[in-house]
HTML snippet that shows the backbone in 3Dmol.js (N, CA, C, O; Angstrom):
<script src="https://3Dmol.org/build/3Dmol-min.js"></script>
<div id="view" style="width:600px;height:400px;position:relative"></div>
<script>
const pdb = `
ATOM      1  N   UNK A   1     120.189  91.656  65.103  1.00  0.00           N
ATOM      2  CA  UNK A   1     120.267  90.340  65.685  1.00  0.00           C
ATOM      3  C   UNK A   1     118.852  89.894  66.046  1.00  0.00           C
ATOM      4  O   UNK A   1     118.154  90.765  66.565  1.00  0.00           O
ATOM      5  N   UNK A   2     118.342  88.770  65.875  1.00  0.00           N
ATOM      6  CA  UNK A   2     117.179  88.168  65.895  1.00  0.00           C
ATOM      7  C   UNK A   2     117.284  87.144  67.422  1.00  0.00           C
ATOM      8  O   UNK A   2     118.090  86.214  67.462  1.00  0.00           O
ATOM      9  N   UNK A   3     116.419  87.448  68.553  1.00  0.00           N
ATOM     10  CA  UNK A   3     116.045  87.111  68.930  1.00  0.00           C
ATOM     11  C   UNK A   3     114.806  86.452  69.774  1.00  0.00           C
ATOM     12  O   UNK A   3     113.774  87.108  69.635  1.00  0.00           O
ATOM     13  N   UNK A   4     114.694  85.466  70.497  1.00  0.00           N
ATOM     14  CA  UNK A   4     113.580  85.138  71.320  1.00  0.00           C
ATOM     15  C   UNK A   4     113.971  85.189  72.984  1.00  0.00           C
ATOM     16  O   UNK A   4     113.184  84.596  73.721  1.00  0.00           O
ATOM     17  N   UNK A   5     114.911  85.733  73.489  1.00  0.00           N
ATOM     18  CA  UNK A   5     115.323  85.342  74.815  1.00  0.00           C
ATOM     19  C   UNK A   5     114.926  86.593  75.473  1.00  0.00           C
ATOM     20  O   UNK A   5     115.559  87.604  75.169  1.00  0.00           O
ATOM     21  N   UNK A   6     113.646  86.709  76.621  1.00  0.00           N
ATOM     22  CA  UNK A   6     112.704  87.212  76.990  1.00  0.00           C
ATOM     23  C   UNK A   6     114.134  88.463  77.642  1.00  0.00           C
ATOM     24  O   UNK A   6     114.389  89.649  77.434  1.00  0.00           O
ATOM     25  N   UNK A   7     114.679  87.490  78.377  1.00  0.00           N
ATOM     26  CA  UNK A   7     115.398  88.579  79.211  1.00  0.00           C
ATOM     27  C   UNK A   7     116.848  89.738  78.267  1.00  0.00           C
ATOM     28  O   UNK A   7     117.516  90.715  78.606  1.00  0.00           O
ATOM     29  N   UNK A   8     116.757  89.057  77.267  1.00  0.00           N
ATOM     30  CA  UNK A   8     117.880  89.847  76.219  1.00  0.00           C
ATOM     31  C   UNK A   8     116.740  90.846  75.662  1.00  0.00           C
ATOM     32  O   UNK A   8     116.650  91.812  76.420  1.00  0.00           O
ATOM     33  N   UNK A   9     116.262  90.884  75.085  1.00  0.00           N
ATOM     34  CA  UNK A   9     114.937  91.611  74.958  1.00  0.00           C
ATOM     35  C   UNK A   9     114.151  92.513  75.913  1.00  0.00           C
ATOM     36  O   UNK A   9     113.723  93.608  75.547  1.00  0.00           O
ATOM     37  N   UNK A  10     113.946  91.961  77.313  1.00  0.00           N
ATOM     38  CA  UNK A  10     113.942  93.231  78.053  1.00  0.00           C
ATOM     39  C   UNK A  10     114.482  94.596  78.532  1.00  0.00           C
ATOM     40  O   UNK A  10     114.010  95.720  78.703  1.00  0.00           O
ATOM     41  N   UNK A  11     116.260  93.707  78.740  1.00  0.00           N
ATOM     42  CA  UNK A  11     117.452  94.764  78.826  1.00  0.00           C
ATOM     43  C   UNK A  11     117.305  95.469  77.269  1.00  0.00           C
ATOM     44  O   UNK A  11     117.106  96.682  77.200  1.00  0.00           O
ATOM     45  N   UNK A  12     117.387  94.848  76.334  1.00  0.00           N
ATOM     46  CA  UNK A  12     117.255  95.871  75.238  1.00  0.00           C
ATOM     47  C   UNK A  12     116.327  96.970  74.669  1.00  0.00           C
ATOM     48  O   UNK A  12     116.474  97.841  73.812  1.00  0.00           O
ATOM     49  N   UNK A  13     115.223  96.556  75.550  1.00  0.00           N
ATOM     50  CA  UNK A  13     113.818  97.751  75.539  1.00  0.00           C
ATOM     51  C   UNK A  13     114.521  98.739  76.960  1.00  0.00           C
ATOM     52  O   UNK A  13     114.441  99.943  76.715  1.00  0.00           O
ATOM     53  N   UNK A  14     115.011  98.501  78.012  1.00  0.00           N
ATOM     54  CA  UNK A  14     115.248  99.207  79.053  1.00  0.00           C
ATOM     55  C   UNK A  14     116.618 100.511  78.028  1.00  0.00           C
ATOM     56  O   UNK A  14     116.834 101.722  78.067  1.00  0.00           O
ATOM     57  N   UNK A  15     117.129  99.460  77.338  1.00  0.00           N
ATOM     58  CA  UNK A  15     118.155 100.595  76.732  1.00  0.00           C
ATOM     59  C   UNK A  15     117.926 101.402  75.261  1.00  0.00           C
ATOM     60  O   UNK A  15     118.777 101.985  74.590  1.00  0.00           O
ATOM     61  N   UNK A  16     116.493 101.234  74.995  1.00  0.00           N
ATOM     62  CA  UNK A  16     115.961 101.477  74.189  1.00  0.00           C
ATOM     63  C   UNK A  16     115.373 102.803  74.616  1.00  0.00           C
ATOM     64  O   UNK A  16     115.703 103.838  74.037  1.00  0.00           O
ATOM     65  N   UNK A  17     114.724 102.797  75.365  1.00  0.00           N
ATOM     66  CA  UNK A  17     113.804 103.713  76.531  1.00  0.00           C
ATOM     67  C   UNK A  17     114.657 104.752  77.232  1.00  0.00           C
ATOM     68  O   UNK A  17     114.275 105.917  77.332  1.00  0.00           O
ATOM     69  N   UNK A  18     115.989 104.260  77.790  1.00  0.00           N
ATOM     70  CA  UNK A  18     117.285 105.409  78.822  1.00  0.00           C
ATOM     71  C   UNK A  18     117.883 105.538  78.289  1.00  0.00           C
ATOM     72  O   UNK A  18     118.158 106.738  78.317  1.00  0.00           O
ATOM     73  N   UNK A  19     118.713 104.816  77.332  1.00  0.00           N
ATOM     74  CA  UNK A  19     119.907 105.287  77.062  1.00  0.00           C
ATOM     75  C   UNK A  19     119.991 105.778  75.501  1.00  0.00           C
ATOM     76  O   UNK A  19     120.783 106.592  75.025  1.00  0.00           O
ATOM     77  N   UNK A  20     119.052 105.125  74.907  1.00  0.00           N
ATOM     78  CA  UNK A  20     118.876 105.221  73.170  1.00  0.00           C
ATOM     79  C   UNK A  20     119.970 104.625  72.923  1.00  0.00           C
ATOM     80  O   UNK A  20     120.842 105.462  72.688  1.00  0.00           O
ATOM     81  N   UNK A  21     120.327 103.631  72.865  1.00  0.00           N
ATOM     82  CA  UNK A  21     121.629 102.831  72.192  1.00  0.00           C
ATOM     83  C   UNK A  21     121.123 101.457  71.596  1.00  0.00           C
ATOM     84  O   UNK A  21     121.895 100.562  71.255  1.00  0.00           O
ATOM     85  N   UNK A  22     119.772 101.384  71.508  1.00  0.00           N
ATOM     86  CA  UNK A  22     119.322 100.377  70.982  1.00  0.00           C
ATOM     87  C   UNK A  22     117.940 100.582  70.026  1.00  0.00           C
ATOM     88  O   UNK A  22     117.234 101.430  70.572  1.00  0.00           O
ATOM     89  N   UNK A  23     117.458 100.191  69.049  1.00  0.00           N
ATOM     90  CA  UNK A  23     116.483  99.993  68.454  1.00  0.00           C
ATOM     91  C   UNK A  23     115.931  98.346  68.950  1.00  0.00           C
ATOM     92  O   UNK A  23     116.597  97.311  68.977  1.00  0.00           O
ATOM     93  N   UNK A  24     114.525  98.552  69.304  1.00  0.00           N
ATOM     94  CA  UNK A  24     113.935  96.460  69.447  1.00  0.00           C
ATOM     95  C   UNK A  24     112.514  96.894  68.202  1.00  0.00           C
ATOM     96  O   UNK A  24     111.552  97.647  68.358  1.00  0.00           O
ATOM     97  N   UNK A  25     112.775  96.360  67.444  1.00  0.00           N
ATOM     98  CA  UNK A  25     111.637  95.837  66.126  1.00  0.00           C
ATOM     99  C   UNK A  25     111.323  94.310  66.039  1.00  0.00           C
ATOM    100  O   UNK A  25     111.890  93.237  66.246  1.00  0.00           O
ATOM    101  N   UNK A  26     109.769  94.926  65.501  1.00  0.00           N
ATOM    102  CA  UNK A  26     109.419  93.517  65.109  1.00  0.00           C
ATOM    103  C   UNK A  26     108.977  93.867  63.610  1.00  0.00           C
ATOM    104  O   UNK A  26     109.260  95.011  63.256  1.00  0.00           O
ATOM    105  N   UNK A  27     108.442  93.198  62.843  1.00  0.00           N
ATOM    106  CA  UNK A  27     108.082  93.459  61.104  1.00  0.00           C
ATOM    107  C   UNK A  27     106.696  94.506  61.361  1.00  0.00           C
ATOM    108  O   UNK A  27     106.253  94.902  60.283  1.00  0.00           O
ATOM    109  N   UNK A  28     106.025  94.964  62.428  1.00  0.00           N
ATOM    110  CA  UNK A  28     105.138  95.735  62.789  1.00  0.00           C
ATOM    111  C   UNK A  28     105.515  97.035  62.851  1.00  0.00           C
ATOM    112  O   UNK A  28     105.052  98.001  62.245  1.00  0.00           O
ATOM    113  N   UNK A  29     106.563  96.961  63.784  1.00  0.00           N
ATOM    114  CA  UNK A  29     107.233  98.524  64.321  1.00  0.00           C
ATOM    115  C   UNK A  29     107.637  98.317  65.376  1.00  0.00           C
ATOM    116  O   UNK A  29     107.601  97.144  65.745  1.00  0.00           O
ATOM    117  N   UNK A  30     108.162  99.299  66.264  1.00  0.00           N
ATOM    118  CA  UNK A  30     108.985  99.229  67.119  1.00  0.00           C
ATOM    119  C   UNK A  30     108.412  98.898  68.352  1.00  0.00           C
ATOM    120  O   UNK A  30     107.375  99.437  68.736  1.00  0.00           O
ATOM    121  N   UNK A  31     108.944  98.145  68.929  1.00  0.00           N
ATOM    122  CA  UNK A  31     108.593  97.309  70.593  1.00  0.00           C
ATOM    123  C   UNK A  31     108.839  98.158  72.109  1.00  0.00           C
ATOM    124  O   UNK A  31     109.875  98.775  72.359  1.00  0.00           O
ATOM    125  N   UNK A  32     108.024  98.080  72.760  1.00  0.00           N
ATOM    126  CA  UNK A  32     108.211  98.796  73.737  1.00  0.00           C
ATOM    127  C   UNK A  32     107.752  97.566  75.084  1.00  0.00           C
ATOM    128  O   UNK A  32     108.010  97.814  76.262  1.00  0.00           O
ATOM    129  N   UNK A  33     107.140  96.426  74.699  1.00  0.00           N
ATOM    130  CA  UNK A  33     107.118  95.453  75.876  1.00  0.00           C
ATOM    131  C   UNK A  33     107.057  94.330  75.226  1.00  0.00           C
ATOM    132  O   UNK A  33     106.850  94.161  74.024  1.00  0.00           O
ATOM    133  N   UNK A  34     107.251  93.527  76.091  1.00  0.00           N
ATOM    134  CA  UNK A  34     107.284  91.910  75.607  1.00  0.00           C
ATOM    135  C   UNK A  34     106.984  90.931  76.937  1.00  0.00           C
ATOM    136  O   UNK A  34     107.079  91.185  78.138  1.00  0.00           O
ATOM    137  N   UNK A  35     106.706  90.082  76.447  1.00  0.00           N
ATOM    138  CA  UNK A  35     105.717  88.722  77.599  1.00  0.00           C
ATOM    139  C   UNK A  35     105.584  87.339  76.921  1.00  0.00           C
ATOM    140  O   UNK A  35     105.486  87.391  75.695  1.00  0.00           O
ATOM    141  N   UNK A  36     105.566  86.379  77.365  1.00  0.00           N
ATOM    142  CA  UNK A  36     105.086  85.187  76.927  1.00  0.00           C
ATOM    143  C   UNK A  36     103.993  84.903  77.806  1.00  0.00           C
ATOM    144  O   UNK A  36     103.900  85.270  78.977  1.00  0.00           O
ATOM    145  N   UNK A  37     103.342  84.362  77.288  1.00  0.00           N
ATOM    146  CA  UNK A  37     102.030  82.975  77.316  1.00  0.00           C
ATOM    147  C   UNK A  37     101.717  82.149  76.746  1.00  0.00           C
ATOM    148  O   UNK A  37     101.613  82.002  75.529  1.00  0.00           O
ATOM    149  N   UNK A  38     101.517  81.468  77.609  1.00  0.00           N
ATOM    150  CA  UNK A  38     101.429  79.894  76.613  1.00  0.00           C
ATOM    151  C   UNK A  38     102.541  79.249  75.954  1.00  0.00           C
ATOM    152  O   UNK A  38     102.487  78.082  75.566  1.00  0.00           O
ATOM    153  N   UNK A  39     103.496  79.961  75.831  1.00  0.00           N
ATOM    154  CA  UNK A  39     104.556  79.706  75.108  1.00  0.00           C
ATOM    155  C   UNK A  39     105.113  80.110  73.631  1.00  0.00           C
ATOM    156  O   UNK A  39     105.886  79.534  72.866  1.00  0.00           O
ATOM    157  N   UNK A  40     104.189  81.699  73.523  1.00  0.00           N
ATOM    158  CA  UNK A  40     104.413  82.508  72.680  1.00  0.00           C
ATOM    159  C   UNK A  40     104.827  83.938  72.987  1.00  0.00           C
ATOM    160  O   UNK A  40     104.307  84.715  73.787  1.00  0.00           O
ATOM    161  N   UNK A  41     106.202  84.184  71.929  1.00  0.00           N
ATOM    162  CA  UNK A  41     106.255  85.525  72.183  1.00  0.00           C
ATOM    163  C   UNK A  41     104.830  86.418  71.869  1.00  0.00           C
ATOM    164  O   UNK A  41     103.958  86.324  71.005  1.00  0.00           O
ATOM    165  N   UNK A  42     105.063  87.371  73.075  1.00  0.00           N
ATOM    166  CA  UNK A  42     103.991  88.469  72.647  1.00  0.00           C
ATOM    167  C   UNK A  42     104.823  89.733  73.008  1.00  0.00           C
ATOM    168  O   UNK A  42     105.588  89.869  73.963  1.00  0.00           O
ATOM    169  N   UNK A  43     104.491  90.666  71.991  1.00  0.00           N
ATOM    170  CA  UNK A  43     104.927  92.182  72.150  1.00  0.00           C
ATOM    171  C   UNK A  43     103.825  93.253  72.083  1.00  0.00           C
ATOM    172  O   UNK A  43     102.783  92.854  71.565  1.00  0.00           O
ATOM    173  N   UNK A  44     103.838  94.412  72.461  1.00  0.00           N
ATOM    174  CA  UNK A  44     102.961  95.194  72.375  1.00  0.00           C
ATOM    175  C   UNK A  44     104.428  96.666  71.454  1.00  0.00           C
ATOM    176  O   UNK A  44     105.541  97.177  71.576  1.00  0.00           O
ATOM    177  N   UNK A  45     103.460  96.621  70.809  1.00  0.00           N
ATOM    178  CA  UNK A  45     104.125  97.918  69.443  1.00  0.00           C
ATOM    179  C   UNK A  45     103.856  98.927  70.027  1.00  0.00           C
ATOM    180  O   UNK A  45     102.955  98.992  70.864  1.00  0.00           O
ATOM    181  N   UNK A  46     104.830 100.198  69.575  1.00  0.00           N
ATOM    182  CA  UNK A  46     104.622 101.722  70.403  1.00  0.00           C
ATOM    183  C   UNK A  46     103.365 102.562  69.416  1.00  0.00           C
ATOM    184  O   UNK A  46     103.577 102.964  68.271  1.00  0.00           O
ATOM    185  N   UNK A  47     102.332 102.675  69.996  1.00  0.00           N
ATOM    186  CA  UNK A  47     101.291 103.276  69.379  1.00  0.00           C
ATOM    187  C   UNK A  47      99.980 102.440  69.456  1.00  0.00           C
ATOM    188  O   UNK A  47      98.925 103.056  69.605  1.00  0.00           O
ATOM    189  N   UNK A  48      99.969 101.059  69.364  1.00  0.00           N
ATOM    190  CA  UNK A  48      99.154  99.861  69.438  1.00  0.00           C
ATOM    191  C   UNK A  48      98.563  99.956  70.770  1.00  0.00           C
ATOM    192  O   UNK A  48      98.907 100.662  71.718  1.00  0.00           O
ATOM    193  N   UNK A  49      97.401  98.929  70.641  1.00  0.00           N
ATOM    194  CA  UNK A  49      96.990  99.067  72.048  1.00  0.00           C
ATOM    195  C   UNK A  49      96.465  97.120  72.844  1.00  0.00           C
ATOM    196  O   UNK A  49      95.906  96.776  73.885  1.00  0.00           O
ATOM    197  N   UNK A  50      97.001  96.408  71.731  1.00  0.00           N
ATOM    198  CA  UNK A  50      97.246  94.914  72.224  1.00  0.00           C
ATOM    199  C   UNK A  50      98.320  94.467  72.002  1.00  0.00           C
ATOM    200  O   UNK A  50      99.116  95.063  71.276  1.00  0.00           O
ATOM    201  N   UNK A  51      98.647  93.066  72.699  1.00  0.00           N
ATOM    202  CA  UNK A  51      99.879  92.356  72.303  1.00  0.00           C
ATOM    203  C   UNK A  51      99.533  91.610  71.002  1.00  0.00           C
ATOM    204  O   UNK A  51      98.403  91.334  70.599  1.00  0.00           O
ATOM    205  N   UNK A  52     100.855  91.300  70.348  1.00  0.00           N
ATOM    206  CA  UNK A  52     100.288  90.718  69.082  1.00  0.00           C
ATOM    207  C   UNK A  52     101.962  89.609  69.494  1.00  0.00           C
ATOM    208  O   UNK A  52     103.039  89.703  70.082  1.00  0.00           O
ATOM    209  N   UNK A  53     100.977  88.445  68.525  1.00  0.00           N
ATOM    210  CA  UNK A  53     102.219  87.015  68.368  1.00  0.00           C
ATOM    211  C   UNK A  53     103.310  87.244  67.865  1.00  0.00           C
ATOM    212  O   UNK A  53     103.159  87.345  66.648  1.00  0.00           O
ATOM    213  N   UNK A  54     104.706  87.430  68.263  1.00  0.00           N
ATOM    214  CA  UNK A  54     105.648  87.462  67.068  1.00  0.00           C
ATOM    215  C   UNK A  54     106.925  86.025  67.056  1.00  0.00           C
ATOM    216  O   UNK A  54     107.344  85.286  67.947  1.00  0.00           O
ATOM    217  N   UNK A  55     107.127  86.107  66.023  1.00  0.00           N
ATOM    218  CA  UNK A  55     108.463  84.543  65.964  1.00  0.00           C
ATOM    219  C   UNK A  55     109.380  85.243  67.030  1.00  0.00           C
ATOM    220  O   UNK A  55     109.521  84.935  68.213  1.00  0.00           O
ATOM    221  N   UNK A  56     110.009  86.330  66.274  1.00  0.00           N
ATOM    222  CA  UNK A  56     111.359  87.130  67.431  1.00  0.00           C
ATOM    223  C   UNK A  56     111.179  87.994  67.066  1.00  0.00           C
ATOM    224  O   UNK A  56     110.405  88.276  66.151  1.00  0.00           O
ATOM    225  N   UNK A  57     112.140  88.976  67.950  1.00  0.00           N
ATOM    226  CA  UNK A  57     112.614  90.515  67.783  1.00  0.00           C
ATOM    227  C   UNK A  57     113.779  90.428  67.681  1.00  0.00           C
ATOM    228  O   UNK A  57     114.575  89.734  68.314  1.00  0.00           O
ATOM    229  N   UNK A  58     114.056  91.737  66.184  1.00  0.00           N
ATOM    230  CA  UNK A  58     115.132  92.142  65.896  1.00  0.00           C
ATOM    231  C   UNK A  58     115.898  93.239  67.043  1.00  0.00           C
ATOM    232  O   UNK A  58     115.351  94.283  67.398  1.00  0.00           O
ATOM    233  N   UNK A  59     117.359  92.755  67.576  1.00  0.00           N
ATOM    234  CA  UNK A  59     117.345  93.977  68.070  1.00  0.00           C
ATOM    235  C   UNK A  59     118.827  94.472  67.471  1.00  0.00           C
ATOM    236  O   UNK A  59     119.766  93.712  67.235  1.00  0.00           O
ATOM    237  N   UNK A  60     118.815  96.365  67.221  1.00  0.00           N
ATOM    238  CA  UNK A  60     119.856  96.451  66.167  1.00  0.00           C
ATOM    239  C   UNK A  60     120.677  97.950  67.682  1.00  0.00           C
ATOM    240  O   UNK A  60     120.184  98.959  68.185  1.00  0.00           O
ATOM    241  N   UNK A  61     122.149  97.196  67.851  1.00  0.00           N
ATOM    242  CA  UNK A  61     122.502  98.281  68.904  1.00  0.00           C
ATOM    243  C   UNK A  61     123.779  98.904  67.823  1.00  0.00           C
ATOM    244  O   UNK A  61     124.751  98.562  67.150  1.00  0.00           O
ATOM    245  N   UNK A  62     122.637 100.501  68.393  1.00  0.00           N
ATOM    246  CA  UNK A  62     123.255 102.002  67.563  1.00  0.00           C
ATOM    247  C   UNK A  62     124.559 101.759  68.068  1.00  0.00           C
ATOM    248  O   UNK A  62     125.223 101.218  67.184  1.00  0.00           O
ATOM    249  N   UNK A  63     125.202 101.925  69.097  1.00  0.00           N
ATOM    250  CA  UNK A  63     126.530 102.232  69.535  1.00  0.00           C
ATOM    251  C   UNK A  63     126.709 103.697  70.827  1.00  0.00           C
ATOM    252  O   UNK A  63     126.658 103.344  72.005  1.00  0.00           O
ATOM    253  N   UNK A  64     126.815 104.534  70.671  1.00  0.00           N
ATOM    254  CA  UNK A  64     127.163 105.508  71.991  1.00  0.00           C
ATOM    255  C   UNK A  64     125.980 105.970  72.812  1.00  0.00           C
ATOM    256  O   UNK A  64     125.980 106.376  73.974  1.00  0.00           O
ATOM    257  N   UNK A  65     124.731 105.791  71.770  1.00  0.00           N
ATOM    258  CA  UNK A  65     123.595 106.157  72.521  1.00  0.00           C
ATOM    259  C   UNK A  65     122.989 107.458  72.421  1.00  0.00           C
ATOM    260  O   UNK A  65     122.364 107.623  71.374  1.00  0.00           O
ATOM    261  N   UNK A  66     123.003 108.467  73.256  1.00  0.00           N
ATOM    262  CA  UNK A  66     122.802 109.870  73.657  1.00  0.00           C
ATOM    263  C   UNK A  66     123.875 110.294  74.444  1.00  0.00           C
ATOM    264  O   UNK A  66     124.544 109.843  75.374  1.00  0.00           O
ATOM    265  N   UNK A  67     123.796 111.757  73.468  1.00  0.00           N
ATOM    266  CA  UNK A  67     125.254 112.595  73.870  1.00  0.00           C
ATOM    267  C   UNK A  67     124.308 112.783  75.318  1.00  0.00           C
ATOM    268  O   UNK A  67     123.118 112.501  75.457  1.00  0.00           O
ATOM    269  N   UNK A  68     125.518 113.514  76.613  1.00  0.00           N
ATOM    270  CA  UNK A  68     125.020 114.277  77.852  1.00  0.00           C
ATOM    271  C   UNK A  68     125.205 115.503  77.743  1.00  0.00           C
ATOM    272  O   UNK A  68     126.398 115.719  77.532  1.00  0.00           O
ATOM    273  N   UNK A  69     124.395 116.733  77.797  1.00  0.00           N
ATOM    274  CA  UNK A  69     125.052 117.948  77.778  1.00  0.00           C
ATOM    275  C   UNK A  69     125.652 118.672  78.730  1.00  0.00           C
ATOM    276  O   UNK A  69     125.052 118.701  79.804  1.00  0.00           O
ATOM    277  N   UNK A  70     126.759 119.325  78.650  1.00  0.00           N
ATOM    278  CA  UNK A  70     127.270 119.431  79.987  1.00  0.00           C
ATOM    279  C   UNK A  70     127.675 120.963  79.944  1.00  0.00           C
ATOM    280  O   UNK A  70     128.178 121.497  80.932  1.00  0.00           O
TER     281      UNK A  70
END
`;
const viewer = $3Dmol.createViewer("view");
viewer.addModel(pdb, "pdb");
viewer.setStyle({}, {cartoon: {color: "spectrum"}});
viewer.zoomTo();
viewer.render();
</script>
């Protein structure tokens, strides 16, 4: 799913990060923050070390996430 909505995009990096039930990509690689200025998305890629401009982020949800071991 392709979005621009800062706060759908945050929750989806938070569940990206705890729970693993989500992948957030951009055509770079995978997203680990996001911000606007000016009135552009900006993301910072996992490994990168600036924000770069993007249209949107894809975000693709796996489904159960991570098993718990018990």
């Amino acid at each position: 799913m392709q979005s621009t909505n800062i706060s759908q995009i945050k929750k989806a990096i938070w569940n990206q990060a705890f729970l693993g039930n989500t992948l957030v990509l951009c055509p770079m690689g995978p997203v680990v923050a996001v911000r606007r200025r000016k009135g552009q998305l900006l993301v910072l890629i996992r490994g990168w070390g600036r924000w770069y401009s993007v249209e949107s982020v894809n975000i693709q949800w796996l489904g159960a996430g991570r098993q718990l071991l018990s």
